[in-house]
N, C-alpha and C positions, 0 to 999 in steps of 0.2 A: 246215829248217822252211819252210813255206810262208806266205808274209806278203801283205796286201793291203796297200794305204797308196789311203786316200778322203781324198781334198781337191778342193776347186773352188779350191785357189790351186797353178797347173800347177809352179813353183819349189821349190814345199814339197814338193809329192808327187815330182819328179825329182832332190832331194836327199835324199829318205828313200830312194827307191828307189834312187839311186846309192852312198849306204852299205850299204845291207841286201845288195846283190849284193856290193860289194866283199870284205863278209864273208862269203859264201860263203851267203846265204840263196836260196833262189826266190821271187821275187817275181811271185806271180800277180794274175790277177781271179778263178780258176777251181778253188773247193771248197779254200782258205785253212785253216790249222790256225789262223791267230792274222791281225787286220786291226790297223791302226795307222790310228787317224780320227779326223782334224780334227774339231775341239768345233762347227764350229758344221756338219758336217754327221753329226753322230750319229746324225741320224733316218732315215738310210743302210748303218747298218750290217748285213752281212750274214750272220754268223758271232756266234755269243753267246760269242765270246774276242777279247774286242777292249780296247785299252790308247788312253785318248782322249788328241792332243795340242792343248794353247791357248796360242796364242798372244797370249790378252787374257785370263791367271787370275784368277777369282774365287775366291771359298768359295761360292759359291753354284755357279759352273759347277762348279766339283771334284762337289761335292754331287750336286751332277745327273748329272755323266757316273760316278758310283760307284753313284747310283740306279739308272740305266738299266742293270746292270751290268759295267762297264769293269772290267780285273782291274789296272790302273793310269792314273795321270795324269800326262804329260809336258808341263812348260812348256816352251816355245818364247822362244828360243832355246832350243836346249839346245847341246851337246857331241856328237860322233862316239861318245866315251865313255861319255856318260849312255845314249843311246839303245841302244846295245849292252848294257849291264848290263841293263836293261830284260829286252830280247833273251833276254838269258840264262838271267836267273832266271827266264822266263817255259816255257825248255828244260826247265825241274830239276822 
C-alpha cells in the first residue's frame, strides 16, 4: 500500500514513516492509495482516503476530521500496534 504521512511536526511524520516502511509499506508523496494527516494540517489533504491523527483529541476535532471525511481517527500517542491495525483494516 502506498501511504502518505502530512505533518508540519518533522518527529511525528519520521516516526510514522519509520513504521509504515519497517512494515513493508511504500511511503510516498507521489499518487498515495491512502495519506495518514495530522488534525491540524487537514486542510492538506491530498487523496479523499485519508485516516486523521491528534495529538490534542477533542469531540469536536474527531467530529470535524470525520466531516471532512477521514475513514479513521488516531490519537496520538498511539502504539506501533494501533497504527498497523489501522493499516490493516484499511487493506480489507
Amino acid at each position: 500500500m502506498r501511504i502518505q504521512v502530512i505533518s508540519g511536526l518533522p518527529v511525528w511524520k519520521n516516526e510514522m514513516e519509520s513504521v509504515l516502511t519497517d512494515a513493508g509499506h511504500d511511503v510516498t508523496d507521489e499518487n498515495p492509495d491512502w495519506a495518514l494527516v495530522d488534525y491540524l494540517d487537514l486542510d492538506q489533504v491530498p487523496t479523499s482516503r485519508f485516516v486523521v491523527v491528534d495529538g490534542l483529541p477533542s469531540v469536536e476535532a474527531c467530529c470535524q476530521a470525520f466531516r471532512a471525511g477521514a475513514a479513521d481517527y488516531l490519537v496520538r500517542p498511539h502504539t506501533r500496534e494501533q497504527l498497523l491495525a489501522i493499516i490493516k483494516a484499511l487493506e480489507a
